[in-house]
KOLDOMAR-145314 format. One record per atom (N, C-alpha, C, CB): x, z, y. Coordinates in steps of 0.02 Angstrom, whole numbers. Each point is the difference from the previous one (the first is absolute). Last residue first. Glycine has a CB too. Example, Ala and Ser with C-alpha at 12.3 -4.5 7.8 and 13.67 -1.06 7.14 Angstrom:
BEGIN
[[642 354 -112]]
[[42 3 59]]
[[-39 37 55]]
[[59 -108 -32]]
[[-44 104 -254]]
[[-45 0 59]]
[[45 0 60]]
[[-95 62 -59]]
This chain:
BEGIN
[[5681 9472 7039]]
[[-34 37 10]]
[[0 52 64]]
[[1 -34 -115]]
[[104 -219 87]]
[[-11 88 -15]]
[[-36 36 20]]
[[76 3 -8]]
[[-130 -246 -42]]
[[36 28 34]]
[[8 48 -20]]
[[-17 -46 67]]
[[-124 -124 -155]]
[[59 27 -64]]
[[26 30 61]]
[[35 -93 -117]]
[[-256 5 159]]
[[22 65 -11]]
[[50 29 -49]]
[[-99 -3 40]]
[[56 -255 -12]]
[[-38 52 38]]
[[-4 63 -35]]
[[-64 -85 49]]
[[271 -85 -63]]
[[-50 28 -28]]
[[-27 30 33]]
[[35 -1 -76]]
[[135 -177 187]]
[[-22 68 -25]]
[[-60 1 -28]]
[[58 46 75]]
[[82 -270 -82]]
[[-57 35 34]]
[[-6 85 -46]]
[[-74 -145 36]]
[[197 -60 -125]]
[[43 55 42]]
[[-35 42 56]]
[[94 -78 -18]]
[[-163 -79 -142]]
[[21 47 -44]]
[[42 58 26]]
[[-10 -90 -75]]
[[-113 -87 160]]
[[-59 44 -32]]
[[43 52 -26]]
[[-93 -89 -35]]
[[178 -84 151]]
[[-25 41 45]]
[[-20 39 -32]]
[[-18 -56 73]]
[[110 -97 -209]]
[[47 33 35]]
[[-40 68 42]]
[[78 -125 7]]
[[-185 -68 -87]]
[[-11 66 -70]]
[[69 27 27]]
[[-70 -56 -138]]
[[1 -95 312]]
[[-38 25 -26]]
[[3 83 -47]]
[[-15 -137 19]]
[[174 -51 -5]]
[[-8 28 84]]
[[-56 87 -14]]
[[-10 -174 78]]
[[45 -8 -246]]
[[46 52 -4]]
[[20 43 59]]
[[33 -69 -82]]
[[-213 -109 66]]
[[-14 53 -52]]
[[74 51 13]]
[[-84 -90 -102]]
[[117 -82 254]]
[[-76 26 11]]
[[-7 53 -32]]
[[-50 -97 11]]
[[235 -48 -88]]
[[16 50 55]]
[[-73 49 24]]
[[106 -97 46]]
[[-152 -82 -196]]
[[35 44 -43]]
[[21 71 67]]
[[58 -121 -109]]
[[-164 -82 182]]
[[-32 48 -29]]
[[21 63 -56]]
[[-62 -97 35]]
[[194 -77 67]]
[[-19 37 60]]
[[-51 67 -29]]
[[9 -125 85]]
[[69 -34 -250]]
[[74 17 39]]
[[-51 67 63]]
[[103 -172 -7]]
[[-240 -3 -91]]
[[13 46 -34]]
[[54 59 37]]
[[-33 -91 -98]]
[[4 -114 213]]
[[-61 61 1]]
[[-2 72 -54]]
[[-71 -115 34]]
[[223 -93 -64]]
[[18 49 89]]
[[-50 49 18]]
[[46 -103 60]]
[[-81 -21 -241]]
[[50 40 -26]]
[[25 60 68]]
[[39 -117 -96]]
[[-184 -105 98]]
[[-37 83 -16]]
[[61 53 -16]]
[[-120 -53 -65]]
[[163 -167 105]]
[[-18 26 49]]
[[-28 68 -8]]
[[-9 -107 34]]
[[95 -33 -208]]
[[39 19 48]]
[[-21 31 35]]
[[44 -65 -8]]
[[-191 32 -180]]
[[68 21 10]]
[[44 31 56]]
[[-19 -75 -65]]
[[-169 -54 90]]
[[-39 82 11]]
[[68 29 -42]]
[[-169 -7 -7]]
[[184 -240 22]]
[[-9 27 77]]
[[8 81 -6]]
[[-93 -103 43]]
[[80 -32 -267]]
[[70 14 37]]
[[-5 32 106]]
[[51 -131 -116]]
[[-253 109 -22]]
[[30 46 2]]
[[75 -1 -5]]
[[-102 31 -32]]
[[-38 -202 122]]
[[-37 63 15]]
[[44 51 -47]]
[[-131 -54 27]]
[[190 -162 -34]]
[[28 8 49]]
[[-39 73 -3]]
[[35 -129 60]]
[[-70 -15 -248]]
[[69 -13 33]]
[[43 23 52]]
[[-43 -68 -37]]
[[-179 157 -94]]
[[77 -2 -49]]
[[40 -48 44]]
[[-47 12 -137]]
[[-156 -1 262]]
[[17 79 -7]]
[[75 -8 -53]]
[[-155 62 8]]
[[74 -266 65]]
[[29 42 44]]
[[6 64 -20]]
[[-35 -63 75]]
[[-69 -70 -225]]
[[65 -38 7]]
[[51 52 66]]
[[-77 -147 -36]]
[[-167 197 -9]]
[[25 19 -69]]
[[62 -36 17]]
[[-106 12 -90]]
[[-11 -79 249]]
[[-7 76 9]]
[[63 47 -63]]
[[-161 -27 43]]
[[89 -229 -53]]
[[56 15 49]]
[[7 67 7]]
[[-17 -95 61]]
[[-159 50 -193]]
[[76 -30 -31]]
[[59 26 59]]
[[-59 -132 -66]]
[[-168 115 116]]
[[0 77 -41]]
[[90 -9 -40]]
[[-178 14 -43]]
[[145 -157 268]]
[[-48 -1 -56]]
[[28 57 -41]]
[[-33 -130 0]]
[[33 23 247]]
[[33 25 -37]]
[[-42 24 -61]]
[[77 19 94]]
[[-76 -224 127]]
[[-44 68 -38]]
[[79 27 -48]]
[[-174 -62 -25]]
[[213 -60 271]]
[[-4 -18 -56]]
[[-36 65 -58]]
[[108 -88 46]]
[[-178 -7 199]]
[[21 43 -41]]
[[23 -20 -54]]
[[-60 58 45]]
[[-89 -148 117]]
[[63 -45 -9]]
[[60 53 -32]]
[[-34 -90 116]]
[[-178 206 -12]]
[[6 -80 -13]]
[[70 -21 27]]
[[-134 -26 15]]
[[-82 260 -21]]
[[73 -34 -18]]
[[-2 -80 -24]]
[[36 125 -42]]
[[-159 37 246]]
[[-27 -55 -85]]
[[70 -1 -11]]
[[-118 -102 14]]
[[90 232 181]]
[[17 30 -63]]
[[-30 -44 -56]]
[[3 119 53]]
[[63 -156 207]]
[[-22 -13 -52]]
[[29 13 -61]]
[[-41 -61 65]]
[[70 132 199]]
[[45 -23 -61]]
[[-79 -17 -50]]
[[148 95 13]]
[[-121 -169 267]]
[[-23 51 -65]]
[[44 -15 -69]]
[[-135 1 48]]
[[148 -58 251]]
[[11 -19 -70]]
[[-51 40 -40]]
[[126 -27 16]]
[[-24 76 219]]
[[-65 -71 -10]]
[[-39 -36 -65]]
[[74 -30 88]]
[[49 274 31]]
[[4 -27 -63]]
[[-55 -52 -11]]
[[51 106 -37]]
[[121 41 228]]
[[-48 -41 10]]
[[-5 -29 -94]]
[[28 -32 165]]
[[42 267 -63]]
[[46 -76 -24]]
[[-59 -22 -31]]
[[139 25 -30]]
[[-145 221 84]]
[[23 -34 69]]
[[28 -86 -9]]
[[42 139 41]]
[[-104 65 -185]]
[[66 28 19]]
[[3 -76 51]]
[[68 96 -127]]
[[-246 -123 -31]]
[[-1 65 22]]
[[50 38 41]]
[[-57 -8 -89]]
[[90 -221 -8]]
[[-73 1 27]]
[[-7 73 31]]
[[-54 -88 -94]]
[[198 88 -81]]
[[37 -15 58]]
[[-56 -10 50]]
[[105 -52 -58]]
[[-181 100 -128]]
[[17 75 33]]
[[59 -27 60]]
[[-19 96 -131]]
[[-97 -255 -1]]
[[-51 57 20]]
[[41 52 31]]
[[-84 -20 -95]]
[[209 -143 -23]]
[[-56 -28 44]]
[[-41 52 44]]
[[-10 -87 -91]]
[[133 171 -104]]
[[37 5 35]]
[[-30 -32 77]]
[[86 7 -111]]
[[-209 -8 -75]]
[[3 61 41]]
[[49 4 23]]
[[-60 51 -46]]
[[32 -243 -76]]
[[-69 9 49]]
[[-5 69 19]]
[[-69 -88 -55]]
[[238 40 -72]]
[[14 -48 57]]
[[-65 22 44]]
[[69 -112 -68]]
[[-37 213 -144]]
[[41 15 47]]
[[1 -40 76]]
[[57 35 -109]]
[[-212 -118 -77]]
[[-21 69 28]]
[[50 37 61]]
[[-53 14 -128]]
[[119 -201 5]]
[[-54 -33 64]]
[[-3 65 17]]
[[-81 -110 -33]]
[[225 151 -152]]
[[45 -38 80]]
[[-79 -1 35]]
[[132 -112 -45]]
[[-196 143 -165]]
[[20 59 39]]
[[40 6 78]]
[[1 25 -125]]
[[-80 -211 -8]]
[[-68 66 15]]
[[37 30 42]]
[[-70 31 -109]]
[[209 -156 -34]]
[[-22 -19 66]]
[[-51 34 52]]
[[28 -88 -63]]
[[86 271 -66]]
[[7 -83 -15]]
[[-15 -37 44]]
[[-23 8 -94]]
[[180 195 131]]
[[-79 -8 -15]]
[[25 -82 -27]]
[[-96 92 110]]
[[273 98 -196]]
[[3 -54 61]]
[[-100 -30 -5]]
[[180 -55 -23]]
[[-104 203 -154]]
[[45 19 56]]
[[-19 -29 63]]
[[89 10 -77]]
[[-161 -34 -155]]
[[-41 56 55]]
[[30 19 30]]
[[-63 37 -43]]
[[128 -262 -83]]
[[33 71 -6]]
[[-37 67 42]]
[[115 -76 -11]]
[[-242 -131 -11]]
[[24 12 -61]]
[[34 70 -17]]
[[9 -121 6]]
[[-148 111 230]]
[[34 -69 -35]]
[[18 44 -80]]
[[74 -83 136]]
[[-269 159 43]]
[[73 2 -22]]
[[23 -47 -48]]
[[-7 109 20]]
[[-227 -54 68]]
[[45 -10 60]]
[[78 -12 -8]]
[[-85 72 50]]
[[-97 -48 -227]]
[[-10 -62 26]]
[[57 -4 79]]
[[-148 -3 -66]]
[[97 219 -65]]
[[50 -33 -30]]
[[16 -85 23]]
[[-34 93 -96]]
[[-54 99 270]]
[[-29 -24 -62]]
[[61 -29 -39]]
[[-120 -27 51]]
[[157 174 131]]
[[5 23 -61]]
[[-38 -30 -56]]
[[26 91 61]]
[[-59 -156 170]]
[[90 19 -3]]
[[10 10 -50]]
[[26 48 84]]
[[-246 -98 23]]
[[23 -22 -74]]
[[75 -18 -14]]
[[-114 -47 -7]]
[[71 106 267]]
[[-65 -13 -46]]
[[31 -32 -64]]
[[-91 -23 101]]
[[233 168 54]]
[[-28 -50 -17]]
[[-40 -16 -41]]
[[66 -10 35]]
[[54 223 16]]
[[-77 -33 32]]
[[-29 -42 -13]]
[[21 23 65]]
[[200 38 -108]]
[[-44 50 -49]]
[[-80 -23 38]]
[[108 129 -28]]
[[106 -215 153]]
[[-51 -43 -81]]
[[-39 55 -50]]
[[107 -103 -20]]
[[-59 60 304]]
[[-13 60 -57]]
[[-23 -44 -82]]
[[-58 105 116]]
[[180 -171 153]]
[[-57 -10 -57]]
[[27 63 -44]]
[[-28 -149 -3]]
[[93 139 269]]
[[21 -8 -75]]
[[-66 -16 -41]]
[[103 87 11]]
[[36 -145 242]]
[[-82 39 -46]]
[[10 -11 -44]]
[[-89 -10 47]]
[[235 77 173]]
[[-8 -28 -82]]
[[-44 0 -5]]
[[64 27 -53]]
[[67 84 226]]
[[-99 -29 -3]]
[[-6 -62 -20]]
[[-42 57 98]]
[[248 130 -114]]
[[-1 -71 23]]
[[-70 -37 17]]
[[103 -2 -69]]
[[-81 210 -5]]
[[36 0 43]]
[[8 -67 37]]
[[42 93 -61]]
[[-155 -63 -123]]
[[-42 38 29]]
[[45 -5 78]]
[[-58 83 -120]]
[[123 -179 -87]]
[[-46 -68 20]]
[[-39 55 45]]
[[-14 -108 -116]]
[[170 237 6]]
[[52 -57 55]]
[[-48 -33 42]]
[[96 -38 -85]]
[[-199 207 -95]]
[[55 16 62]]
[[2 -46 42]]
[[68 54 -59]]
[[-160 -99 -139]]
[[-45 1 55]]
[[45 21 68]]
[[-108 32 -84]]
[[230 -79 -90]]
[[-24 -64 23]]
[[-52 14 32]]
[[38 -63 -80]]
[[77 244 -16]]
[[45 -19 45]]
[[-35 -64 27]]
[[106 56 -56]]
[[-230 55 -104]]
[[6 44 73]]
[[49 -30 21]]
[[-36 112 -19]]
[[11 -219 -182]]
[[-78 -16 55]]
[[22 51 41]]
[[-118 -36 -74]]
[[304 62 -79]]
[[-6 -64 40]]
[[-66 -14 47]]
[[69 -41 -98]]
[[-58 255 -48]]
[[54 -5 62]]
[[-14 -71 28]]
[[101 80 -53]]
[[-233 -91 -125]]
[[-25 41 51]]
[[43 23 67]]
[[-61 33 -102]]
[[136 -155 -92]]
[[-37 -34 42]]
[[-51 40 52]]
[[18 -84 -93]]
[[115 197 -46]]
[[34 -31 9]]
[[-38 -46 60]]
[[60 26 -120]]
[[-135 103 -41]]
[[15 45 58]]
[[51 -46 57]]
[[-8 121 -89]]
[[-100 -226 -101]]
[[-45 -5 42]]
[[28 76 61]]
[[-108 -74 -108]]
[[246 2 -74]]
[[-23 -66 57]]
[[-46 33 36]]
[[8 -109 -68]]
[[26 270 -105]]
[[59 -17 69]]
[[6 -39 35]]
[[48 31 -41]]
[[-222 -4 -131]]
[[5 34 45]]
[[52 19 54]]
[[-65 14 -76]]
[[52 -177 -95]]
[[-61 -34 24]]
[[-2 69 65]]
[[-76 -79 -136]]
[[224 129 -16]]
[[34 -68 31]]
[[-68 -24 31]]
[[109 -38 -94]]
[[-157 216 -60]]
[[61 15 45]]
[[23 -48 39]]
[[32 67 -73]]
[[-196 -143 -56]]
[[-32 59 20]]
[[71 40 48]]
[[-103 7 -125]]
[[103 -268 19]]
[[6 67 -16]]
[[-19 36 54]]
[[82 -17 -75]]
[[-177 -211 115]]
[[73 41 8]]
[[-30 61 -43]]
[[61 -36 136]]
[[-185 -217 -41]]
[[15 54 -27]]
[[57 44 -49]]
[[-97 -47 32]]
[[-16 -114 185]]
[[34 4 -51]]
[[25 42 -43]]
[[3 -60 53]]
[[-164 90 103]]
[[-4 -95 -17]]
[[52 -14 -61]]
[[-18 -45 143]]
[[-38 275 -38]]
[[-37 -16 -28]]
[[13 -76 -2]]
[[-65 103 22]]
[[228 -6 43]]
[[-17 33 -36]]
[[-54 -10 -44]]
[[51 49 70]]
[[39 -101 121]]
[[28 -59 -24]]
[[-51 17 -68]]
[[146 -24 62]]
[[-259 66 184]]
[[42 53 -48]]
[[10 -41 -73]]
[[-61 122 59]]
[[77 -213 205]]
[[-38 30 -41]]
[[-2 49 -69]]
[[-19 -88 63]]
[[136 19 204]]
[[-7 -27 -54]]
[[-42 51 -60]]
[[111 -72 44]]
[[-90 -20 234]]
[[4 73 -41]]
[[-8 -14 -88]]
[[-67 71 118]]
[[140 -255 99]]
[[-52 42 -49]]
[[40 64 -18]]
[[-64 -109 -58]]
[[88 -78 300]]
[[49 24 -55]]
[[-67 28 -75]]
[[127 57 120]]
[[-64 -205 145]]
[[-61 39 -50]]
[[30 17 -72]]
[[-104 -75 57]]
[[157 -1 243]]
[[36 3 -74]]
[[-68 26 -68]]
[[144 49 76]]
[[-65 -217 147]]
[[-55 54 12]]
[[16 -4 -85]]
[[-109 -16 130]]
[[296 -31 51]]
[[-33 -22 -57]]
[[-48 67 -5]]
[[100 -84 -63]]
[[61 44 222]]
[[-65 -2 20]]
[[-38 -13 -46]]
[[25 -26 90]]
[[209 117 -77]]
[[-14 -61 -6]]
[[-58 -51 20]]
[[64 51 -67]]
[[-37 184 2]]
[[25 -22 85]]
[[24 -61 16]]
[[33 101 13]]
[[-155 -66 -227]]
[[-36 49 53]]
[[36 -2 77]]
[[-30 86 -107]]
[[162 -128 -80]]
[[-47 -37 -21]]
[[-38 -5 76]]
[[-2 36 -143]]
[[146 119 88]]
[[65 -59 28]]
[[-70 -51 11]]
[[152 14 -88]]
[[-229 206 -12]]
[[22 -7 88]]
[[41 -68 13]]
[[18 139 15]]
[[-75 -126 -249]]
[[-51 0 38]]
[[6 5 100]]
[[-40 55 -135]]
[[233 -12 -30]]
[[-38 -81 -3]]
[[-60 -24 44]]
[[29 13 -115]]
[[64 217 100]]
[[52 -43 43]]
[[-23 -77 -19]]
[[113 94 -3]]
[[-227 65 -116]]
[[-7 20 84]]
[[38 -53 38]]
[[-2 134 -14]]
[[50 -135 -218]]
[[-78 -13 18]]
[[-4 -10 66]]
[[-44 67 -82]]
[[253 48 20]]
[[-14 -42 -2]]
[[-67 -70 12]]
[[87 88 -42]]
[[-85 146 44]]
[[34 8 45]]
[[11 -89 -1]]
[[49 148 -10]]
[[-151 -52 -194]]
[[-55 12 81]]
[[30 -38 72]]
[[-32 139 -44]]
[[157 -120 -168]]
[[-44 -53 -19]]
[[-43 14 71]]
[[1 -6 -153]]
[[181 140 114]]
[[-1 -48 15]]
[[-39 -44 -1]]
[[68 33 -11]]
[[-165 196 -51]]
[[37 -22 78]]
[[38 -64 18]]
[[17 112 -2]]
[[-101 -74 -213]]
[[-57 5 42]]
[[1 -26 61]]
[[-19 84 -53]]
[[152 -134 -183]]
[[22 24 68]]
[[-47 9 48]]
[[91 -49 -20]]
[[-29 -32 -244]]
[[-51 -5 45]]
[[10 56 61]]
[[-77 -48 -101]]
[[205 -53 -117]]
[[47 42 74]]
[[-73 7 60]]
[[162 -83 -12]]
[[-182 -14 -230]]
[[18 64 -13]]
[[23 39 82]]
[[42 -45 -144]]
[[-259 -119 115]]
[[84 -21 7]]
[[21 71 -14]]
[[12 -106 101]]
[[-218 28 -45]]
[[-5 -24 -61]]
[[84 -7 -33]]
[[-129 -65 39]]
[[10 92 178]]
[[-39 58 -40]]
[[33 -2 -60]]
[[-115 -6 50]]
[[185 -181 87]]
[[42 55 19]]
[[-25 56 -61]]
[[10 -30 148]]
[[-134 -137 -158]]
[[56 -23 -15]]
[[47 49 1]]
[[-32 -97 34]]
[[-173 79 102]]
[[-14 29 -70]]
[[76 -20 -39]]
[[-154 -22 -2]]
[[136 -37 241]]
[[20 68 -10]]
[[-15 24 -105]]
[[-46 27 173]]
[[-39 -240 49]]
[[41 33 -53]]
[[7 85 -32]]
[[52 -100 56]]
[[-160 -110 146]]
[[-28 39 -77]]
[[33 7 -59]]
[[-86 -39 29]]
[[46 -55 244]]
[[44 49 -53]]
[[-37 29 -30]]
[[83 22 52]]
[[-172 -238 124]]
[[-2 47 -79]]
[[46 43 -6]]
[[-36 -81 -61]]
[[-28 -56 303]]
[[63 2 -63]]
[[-31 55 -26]]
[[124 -40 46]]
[[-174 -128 195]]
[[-23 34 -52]]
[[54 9 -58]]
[[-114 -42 37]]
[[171 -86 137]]
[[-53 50 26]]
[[-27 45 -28]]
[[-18 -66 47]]
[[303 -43 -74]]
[[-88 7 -7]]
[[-63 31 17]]
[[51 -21 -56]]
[[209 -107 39]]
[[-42 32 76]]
[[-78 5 -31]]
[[80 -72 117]]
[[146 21 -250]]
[[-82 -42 32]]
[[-39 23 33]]
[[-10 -43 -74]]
[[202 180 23]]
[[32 -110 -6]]
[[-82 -32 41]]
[[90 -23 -183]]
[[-107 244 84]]
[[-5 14 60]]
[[46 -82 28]]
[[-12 168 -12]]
[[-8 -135 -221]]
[[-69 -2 24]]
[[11 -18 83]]
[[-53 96 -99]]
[[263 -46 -17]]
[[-40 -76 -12]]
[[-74 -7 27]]
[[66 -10 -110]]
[[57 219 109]]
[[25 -47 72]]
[[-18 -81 -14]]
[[118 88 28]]
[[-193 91 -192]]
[[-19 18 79]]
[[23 -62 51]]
[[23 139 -24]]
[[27 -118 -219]]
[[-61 -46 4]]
[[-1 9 90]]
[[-82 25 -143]]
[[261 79 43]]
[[10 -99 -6]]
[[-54 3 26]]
[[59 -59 -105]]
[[-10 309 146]]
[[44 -44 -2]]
[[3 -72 -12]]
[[24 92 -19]]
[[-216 40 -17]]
[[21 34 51]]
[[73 -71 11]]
[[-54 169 -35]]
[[-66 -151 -144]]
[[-49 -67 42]]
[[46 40 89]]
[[-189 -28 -100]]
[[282 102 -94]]
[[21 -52 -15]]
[[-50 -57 56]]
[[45 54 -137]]
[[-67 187 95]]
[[73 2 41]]
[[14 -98 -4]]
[[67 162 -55]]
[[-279 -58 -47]]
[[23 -11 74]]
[[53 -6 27]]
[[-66 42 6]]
[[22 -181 -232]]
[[1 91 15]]
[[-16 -16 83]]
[[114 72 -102]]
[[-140 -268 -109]]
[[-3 40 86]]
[[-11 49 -13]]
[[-40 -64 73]]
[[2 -90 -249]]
[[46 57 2]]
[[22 42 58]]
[[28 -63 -80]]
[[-103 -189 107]]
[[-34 47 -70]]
[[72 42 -4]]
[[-98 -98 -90]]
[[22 -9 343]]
[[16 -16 -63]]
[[7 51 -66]]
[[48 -82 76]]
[[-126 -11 202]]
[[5 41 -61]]
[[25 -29 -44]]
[[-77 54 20]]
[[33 -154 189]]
[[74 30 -16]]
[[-10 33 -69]]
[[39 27 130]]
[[-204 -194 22]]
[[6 40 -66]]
[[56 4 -25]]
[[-92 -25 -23]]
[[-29 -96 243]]
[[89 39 -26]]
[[-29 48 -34]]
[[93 -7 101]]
[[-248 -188 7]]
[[12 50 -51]]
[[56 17 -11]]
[[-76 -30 -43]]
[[-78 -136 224]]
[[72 33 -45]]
[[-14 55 -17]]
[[85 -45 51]]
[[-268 -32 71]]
[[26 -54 -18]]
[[64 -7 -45]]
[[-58 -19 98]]
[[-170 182 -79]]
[[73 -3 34]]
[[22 -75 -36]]
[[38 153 11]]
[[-251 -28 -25]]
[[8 -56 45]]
[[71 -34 20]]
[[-100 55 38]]
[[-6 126 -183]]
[[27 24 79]]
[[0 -61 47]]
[[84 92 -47]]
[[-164 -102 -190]]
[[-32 31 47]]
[[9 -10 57]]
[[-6 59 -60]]
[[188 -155 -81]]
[[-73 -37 25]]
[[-53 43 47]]
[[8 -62 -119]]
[[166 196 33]]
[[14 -57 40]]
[[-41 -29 23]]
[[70 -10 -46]]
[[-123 126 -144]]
[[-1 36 61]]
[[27 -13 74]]
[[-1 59 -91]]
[[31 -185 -121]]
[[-78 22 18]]
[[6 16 62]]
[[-40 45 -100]]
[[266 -38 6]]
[[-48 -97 48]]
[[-58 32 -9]]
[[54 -142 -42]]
[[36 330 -43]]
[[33 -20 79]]
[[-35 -64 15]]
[[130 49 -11]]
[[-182 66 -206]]
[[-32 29 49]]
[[7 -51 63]]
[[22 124 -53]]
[[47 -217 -197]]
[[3 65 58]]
[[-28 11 37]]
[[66 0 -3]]
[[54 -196 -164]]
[[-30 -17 88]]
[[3 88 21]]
[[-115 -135 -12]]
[[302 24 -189]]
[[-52 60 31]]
[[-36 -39 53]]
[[77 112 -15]]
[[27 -301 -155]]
[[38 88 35]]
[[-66 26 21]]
[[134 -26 66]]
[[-149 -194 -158]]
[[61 6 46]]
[[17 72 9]]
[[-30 -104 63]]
[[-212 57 -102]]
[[62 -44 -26]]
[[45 -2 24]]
[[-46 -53 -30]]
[[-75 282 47]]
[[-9 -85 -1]]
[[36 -53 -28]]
[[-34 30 83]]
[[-24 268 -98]]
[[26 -50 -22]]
[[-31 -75 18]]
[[33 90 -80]]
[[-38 172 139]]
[[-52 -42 9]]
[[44 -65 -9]]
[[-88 77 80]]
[[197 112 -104]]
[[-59 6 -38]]
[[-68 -48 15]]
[[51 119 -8]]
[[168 -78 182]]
[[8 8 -73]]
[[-98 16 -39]]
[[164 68 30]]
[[-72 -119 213]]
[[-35 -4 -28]]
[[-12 -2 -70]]
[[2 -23 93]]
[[150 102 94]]
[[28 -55 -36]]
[[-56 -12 -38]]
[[122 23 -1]]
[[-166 188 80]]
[[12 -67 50]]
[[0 -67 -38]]
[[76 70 77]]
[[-52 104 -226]]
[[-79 -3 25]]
[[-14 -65 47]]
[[-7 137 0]]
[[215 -76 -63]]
[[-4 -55 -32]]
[[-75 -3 18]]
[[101 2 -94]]
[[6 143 291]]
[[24 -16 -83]]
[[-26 -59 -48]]
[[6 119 4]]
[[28 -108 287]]
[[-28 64 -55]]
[[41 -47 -67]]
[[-159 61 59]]
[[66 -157 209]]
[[55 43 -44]]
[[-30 20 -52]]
[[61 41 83]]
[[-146 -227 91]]
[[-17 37 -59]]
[[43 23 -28]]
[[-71 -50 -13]]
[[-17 -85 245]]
[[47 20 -39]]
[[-6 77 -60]]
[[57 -72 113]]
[[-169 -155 70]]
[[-4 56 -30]]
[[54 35 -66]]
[[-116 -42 49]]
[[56 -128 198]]
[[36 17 -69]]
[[-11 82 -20]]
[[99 -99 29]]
[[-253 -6 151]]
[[50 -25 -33]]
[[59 -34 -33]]
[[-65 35 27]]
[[-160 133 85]]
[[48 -30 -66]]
[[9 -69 -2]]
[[-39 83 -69]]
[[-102 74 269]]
[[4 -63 -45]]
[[67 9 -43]]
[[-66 -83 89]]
[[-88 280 20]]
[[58 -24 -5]]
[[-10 -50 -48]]
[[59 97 36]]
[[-229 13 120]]
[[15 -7 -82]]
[[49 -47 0]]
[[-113 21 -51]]
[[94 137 269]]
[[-79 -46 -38]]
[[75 -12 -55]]
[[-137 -92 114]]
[[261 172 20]]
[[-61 -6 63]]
[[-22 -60 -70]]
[[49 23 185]]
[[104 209 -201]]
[[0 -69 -38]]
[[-59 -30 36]]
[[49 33 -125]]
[[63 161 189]]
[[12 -37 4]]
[[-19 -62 -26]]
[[52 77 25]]
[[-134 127 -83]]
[[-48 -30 53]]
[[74 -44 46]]
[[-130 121 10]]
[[189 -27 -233]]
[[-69 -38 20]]
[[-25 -9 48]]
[[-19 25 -66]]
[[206 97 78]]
[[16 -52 -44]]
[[-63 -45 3]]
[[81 72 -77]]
[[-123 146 160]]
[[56 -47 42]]
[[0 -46 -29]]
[[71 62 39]]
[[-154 67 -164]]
[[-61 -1 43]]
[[32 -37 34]]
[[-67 97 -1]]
[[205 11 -150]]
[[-45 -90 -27]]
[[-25 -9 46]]
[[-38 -4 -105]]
[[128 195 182]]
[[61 -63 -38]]
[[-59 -62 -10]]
[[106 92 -95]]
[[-202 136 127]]
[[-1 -47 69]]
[[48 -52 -6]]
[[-30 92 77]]
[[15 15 -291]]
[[-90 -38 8]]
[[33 -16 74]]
[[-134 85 -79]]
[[289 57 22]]
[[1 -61 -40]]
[[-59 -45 16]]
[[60 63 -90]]
């Protein structure tokens, strides 16, 4: 695997110019939580600007699974011939009653290789633990996170085969302050998009793509959110969300425990054999 990348990279002669840059994934993409006038900005035009790129194909959109950036978003990105490209999906899937290790890997793979032989230089993350930002019952805060643990070994996997570079958001600097997250502690805020951007910047910079730019972490032209809105999202949308969605977690964690108090009850006793 390491003489794979070693090839791959020393094709690339000095720091690859951008552009277009292209951005798959889920509403994270779609820049949800950093509110402007008009809709979402996000990570992607920052990180654009960095790159220097002159176009942006931001395919994402809110609710993205992989089977969904696999099938619409893939052949829209790859439309624009891009030098550079984000995937950053998969928490969605974690979050589904049919979560599938193996399709979700096999899929991935096939985005990233279509990407990659394309000549797109790809960068993907490892995602962090939801657990501590947002907070979950004790059974359901522990099946996401077995959960998202299968997903970071399939995204270091692929971005290893492919010579990906991934970011690590358990790394990121003030991943777990409350100042990095928007209202619903789902999606970052503005903070939180710059922070993503300025390590996505950095680690493409690191995998061979020229970065003339910088992200700037002052925030400006944000819209704020106030102790009202927090209190308006949790009774309008924060727990019709942890309804539905959690139910699929429940559902799984029920099988877990009954997996479990099954084994215990059908495991031999130490020293009930015959005598």
């Amino acid at each position: 695997m390491i003489v794979v990348q070693e090839a791959i990279l020393a094709d690339r002669a000095g720091p690859r110019r951008v552009r277009a840059l292209a951005v798959l994934g889920d509403s994270v993409g779609a820049g949800m939580g950093d509110p402007v006038a008009g809709g979402w900005r996000g990570f992607a035009p920052l990180l654009a600007e960095a790159l220097g790129a002159a176009e942006l194909a931001n395919v994402s959109s809110s609710g993205a699974r992989v089977a969904d950036v696999h099938s619409t978003q893939l052949p829209a990105a790859l439309r624009a011939a891009p030098e550079a490209a984000v995937v950053l999906v998969g928490m969605n899937d974690t979050m589904r009653y049919d979560f599938d290790p193996l399709r979700l890997r096999r899929l991935l793979t096939e985005v990233v290789r279509a990407l990659t032989a394309a000549g797109t230089i790809v960068v993907t993350i490892r995602y962090h633990d939801h657990g501590r930002v947002f907070r979950l019952p004790g059974p359901l805060r522990a099946a996401l996170a077995r959960r998202i643990d299968a997903l970071n070994r399939i995204l270091e996997e692929v971005a290893e085969e492919h010579a990906a570079g991934i970011v690590d958001l358990d790394r990121l600097p003030g991943v777990y302050h409350p100042t990095t997250w928007s209202v619903d502690r789902l999606h970052p805020s503005e903070l939180g998009h710059r922070l993503l951007a300025a390590s996505l910047a950095e680690e493409f910079q690191a995998v061979g793509v020229a970065v003339p730019g910088e992200v700037s972490l002052a925030a400006s032209g944000g819209i704020r959110t106030s102790g009202f809105d927090h209190l308006r999202w949790l009774v309008g949308k924060g727990l019709p969300w942890l309804l539905v969605r959690g139910h699929y977690l429940v559902r799984y964690c029920l099988r877990v425990l009954l997996r479990a108090a099954l084994q215990r009850f059908t495991a031999p006793r130490s020293g009930s054999g015959p005598a």
